[in-house]
C-alpha positions in Angstrom: 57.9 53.1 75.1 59.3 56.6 76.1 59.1 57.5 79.8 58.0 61.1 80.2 58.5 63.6 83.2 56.0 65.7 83.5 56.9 69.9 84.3 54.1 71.5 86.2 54.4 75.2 87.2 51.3 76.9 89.0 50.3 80.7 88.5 48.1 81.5 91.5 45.7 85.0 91.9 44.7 85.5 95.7 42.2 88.1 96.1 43.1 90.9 98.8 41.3 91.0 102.5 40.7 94.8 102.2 37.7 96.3 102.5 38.0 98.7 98.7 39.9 98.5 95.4 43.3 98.5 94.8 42.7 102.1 92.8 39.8 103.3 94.2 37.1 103.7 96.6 34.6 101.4 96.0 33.7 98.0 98.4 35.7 95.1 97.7 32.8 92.9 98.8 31.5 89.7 97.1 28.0 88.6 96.2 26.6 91.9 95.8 24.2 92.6 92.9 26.0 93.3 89.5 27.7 96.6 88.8 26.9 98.3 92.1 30.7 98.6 93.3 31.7 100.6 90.2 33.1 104.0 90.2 35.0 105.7 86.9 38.2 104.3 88.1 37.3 100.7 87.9 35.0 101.5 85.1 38.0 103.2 83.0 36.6 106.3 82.0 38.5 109.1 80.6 40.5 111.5 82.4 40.0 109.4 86.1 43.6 108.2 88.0 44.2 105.8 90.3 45.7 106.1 93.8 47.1 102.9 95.3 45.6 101.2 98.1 48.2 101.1 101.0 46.5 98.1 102.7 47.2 96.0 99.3 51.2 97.0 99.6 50.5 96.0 103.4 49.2 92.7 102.4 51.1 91.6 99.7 54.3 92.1 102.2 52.6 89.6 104.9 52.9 87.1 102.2 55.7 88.1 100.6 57.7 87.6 104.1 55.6 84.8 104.7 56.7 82.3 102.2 60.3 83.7 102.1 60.4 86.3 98.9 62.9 89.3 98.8 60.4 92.4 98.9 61.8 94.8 96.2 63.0 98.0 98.0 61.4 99.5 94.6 59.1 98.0 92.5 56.8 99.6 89.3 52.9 99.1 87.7 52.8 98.6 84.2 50.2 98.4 81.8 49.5 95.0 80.3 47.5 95.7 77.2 44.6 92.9 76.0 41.4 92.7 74.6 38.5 91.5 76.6 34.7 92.4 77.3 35.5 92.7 80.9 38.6 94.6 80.9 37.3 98.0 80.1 40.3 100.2 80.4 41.7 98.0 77.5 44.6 97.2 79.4 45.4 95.8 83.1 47.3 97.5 85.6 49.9 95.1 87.1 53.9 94.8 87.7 56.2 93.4 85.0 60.0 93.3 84.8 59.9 95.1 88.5 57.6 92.9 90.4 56.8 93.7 94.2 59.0 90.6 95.8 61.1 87.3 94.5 62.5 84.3 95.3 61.1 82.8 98.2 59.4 79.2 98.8 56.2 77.0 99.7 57.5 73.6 101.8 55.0 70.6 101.4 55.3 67.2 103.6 55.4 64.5 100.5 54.7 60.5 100.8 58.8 60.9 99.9 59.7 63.5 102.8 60.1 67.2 102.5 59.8 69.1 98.9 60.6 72.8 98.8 59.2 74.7 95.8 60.7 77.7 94.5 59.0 80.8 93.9 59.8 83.2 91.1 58.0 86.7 92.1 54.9 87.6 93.8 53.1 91.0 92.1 50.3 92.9 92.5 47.6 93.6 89.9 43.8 94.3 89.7 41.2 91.8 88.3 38.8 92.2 85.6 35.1 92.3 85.6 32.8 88.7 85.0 31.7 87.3 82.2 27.8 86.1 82.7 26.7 83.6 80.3 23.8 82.6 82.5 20.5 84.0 84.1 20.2 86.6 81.6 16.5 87.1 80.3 18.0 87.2 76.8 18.6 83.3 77.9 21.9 82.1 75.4 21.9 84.8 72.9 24.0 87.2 74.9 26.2 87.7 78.1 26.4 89.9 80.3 29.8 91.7 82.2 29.6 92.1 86.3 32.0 95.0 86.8 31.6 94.7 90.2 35.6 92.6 90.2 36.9 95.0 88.0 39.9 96.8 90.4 39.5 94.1 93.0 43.5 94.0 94.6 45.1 90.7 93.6 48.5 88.9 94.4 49.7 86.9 91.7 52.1 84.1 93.3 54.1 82.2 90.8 55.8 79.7 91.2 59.1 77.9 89.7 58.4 75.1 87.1 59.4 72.3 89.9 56.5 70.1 90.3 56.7 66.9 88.8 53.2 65.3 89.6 49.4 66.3 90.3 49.8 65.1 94.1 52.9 67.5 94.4 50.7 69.9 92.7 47.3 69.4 95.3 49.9 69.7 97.9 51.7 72.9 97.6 48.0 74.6 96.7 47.3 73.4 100.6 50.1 75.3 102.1 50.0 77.8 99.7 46.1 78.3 100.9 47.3 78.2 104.3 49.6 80.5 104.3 47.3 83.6 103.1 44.6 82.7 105.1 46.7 82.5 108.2 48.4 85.5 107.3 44.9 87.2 106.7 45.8 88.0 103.1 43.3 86.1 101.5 40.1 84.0 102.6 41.0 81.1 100.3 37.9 80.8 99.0 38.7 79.1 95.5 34.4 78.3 94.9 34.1 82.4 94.9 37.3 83.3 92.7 39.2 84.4 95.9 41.9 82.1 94.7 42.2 80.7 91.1 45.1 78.6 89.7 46.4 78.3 86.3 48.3 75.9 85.3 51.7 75.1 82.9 52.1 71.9 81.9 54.9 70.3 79.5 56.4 66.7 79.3 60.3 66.1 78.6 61.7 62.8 78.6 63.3 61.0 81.6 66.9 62.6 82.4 66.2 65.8 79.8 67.1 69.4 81.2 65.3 71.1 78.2 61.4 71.8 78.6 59.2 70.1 76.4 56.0 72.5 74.8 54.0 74.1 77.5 50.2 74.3 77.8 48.5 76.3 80.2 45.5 75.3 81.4 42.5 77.2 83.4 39.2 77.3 85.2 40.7 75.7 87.9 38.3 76.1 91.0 39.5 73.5 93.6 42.2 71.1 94.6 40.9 68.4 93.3 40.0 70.0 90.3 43.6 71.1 90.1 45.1 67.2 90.4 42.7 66.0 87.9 43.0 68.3 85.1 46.5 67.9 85.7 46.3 63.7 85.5 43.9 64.1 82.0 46.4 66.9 80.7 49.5 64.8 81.3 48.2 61.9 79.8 46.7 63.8 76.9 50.3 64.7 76.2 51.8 61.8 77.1 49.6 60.2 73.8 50.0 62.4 71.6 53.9 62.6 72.0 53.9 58.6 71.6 51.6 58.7 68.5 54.6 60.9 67.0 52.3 63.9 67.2 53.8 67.2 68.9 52.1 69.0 71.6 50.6 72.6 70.9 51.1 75.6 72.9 48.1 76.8 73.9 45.7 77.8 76.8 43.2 75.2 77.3 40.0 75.5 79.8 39.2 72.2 82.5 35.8 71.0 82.2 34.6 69.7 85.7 31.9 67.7 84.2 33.9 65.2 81.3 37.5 65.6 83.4 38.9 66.9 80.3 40.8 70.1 79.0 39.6 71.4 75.3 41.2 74.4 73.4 40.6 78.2 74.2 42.9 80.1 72.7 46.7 80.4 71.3 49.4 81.0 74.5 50.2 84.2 74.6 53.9 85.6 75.4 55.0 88.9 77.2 55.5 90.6 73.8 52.4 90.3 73.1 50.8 92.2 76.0 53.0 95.3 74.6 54.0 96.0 78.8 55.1 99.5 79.6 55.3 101.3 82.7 52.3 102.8 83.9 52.6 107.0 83.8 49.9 106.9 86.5 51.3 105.8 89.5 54.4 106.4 91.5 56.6 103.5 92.0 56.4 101.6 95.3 58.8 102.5 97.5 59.0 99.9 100.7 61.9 100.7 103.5 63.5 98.4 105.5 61.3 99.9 108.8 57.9 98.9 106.7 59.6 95.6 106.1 60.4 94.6 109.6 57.1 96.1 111.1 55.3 93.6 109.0 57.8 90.9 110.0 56.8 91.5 113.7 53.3 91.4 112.9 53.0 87.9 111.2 51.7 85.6 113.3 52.8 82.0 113.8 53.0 80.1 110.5 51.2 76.3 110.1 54.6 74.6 109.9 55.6 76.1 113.0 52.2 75.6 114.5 52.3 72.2 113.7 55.8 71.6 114.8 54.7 72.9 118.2 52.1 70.9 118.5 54.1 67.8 118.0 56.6 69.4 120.2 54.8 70.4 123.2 51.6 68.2 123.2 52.2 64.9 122.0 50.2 65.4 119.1 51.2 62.7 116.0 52.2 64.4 112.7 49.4 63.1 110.9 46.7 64.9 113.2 48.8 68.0 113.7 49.0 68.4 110.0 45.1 68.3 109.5 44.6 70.6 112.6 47.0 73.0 111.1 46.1 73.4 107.9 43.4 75.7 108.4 43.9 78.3 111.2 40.0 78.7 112.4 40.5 75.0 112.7 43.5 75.1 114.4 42.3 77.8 116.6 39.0 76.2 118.0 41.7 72.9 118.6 43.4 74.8 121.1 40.8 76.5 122.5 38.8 73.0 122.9 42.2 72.0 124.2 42.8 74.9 126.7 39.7 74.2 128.2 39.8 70.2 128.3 43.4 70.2 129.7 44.4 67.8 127.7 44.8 68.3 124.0 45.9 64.2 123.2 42.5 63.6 123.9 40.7 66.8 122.4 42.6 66.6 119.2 41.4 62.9 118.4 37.8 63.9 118.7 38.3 66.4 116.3 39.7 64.5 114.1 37.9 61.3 113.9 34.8 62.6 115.1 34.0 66.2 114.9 35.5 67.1 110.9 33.6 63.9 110.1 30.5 65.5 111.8 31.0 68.6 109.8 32.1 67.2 106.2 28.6 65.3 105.9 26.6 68.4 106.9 29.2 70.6 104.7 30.2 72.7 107.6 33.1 74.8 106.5 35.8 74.6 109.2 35.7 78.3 109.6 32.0 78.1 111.1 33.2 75.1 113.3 33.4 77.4 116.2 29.8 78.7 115.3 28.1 75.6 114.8 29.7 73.9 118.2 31.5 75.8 120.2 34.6 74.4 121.4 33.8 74.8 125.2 31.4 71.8 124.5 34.0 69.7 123.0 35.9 70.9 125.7 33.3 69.3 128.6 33.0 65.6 127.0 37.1 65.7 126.6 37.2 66.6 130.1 34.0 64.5 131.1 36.1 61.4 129.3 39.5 61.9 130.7 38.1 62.0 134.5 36.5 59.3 134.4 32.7 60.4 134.2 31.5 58.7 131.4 32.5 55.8 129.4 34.2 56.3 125.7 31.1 54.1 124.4 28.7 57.6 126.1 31.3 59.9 125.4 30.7 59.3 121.5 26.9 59.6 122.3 26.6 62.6 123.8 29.0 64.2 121.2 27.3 62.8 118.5 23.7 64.4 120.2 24.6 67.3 121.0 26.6 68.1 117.5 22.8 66.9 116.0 20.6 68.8 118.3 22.4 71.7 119.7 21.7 70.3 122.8 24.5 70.8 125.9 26.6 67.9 126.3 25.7 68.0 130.0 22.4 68.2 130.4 22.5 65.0 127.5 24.8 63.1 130.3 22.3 63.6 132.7 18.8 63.5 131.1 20.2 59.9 129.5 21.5 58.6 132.5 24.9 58.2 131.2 27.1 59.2 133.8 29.6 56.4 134.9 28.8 54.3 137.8 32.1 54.2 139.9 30.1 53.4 143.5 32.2 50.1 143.8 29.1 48.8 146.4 26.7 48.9 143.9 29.4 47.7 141.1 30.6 44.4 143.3 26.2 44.0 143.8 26.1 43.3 140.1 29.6 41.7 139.7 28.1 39.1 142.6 24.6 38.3 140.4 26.9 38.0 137.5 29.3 35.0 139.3 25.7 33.5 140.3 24.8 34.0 136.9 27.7 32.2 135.0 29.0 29.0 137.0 30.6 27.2 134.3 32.5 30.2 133.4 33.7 30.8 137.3 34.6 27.2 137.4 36.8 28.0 134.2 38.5 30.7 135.8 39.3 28.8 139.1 40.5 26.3 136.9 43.4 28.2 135.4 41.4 29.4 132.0 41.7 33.0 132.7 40.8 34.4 129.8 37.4 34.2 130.7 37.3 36.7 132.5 36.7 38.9 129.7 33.4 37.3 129.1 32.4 38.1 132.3 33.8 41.2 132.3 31.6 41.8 129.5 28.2 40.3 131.4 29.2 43.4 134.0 29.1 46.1 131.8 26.0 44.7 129.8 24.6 44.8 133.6 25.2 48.6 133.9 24.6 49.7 130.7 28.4 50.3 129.6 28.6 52.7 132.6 30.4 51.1 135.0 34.4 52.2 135.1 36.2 49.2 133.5 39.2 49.1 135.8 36.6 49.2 138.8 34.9 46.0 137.2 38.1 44.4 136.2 39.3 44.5 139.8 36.3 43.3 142.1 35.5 40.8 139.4 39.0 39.5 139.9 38.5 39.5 143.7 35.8 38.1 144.0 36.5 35.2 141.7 39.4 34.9 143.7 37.7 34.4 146.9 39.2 38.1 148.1 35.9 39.6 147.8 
């Protein structure tokens, strides 16, 4: 049987942070009701002109600089010319053979080390409206079009055809997402559109240069939507080829619910968009002082956040990958951290404790800060580390006060779960306990020291779990010792 290599190249669309369209006035807001953001630019009537939006230049150079590209010192719209019921101009506004910036890369930490993807270009463009095919009171006879996207600023980001497996694939969407969030070009927000992925798919055999039939595939709304459409495509593929069939090329929509692709339409090539340049607007002209202002303005990346973190606070790859992904995320760790003075400590109750805390109620990491604010992370790290209460209570009163709202102090003190470190009242119970357990003590005196852990054990039933362990360790020792 043939071995195949599968070719995967993603297309991604990140929808612009600014506040109106690309080519107009009107609010670039989501979840409004239907056709209320519409003005007779987006709408495409007759004799109106658009006017670039200087905050979607401003943008699209953060991530352009970002991830590595070569910004364009000129760059041109054109007019890409389809068919659609929500494109009402007739044609799309976006950049062709003159695109905004090129080149660049997205680096990804693989089970193998260190892959660096290409990019090809990164453009701008404006969306479409929305199809509605549900909630209609004409039920399923008709649909409706939301024109409320249509001129919504968009980044297209697309990348070079050098993925070779769905993982690769979920993994360079990650820091793809994490770079326009942390740059502030995009909320990331694949559920609401905010970024969508389409995929290119072919299969060549092992050790070929030449690219096998490609099949681009949509409706991709997640990252794990993204690695399994790409698994079912693959292997879809992957049959027919060794059945002696040949692949199609086509666009093919991802249906969530079976895990399968089906057949939408024909693949389309440039020619047939019929590009020209747009006569309506001036080409973008960015200088090397707009360039390096924007430069200075990026803030620090995740891969060098990360690296600092390992770096500077001890924090291991694994954890400082996951607190980096996401910059509200990494952002409440250090300010947990700052406060705590120790971010070891604070970053392992994040991990294992507070992300597990917010995936079961679906907290989204951005409303982490919200929901509990890091200064009372911050007091059971600190509370912890001193010595105050026992890891057993620390866990308790984080868990509490993440389920009640309740302040992680006044839950120490109204449960009585402060430690006990008065060594008089710890050698009282470590004497009771020695009364308690004679044919253990006469164990220990006989050279079975191992014991001691039971007793040990006996002590901090005693308390409650709040006595300080090395305290117990140490007069239980003495005393058995005869030192007490």
């Amino acid at each position: 049987m043939s071995c195949w290599e599968p070719v995967v190249g993603l297309e991604v669309h990140a929808q612009l942070l600014t506040r109106t369209k690309i080519f107009c006035g009107c609010a670039n807001r989501f979840g409004d009701p239907p056709n209320t953001n519409t003005c007779p630019v987006c709408l495409g009537f007759p004799g109106a002109l658009p006017v670039l939006n200087r905050q979607v230049v401003e943008l699209a150079l953060r991530m352009a600089l970002a991830s590595g590209c070569t910004v364009q010192r000129r760059s041109l719209f054109a007019r890409k010319n389809y068919f659609y019921p929500d494109l009402p101009k007739g044609y799309q506004i976006s950049q062709f053979d003159q695109p905004l910036a090129t080149g660049g890369r997205i680096t990804v930490e693989t089970s193998g080390g260190p892959r660096r993807f290409g990019l090809t270009r990164i453009h701008l463009e404006e969306d479409a409206g929305k199809l509605v095919h549900e909630g209609l009171r004409s039920g399923g006879e008709a649909s409706g079009v939301d024109f409320n996207r249509s001129g919504v600023p968009l980044i297209e980001i697309v990348g070079e055809p050098e993925i070779r497996s769905p993982e690769e694939a979920y993994l360079y969407l990650q820091r793809l997402r994490s770079l326009v969030t942390y740059t502030g070009v995009c909320d990331g927000n694949m559920e609401e559109g905010s970024l969508r992925c389409d995929a290119n798919v072919s299969l060549r055999p092992e050790g070929a240069t030449a690219f096998g039939t490609r099949v681009e595939v949509k409706n991709l709304n997640s990252f794990r939507n993204v690695q399994r459409a790409l698994e079912h495509e693959i292997a879809r593929q992957r049959d027919t080829l060794e059945s002696g069939g040949k692949v199609v090329q086509e666009t093919r929509l991802y249906d969530a619910a079976t895990g399968e692709t089906r057949p939408m339409r024909s693949k389309e090539e440039a020619h047939d968009y019929r590009y020209f340049p747009e006569p309506d607007l001036l080409p973008i002209e960015v200088d090397e002082a707009w360039v390096e202002h924007t430069r200075a303005a990026l803030p620090e990346l995740p891969a060098e956040r990360k690296a600092r973190l390992i770096r500077d606070a001890g924090i291991p790859e694994a954890e400082a990958h996951l607190l980096t992904l996401d910059r509200p995320l990494a952002d409440y760790f250090e300010q947990a951290a700052g406060a705590a003075g120790d971010a070891r400590e604070t970053s392992k109750w994040i991990v294992r404790d507070l992300l597990r805390f917010a995936k079961e109620e679906k907290v989204d990491v951005a409303a982490l800060a919200g929901r509990f604010p890091p200064e009372r992370l911050a007091f059971v790290v600190r509370a912890r580390v001193r010595g105050e209460i026992t890891a057993a209570s620390a866990a308790e009163v984080l868990e509490a006060a993440w389920r009640t709202g309740g302040d992680p102090e006044a839950i120490v003190r109204e449960r009585g779960l402060a430690q006990i470190s008065d060594e008089s009242e710890i050698a009282g119970i470590v004497a009771r306990v020695i009364e308690q357990n004679p044919s253990q003590v006469e164990q220990f005196r006989s050279g079975k020291e191992a014991v001691a852990g039971f007793l040990v054990g006996q002590v901090m039933k005693a308390t409650g779990g709040k006595a300080k362990p090395d305290v117990v360790n140490r007069l239980l020792r003495d005393a058995l010792r005869g030192r007490a």
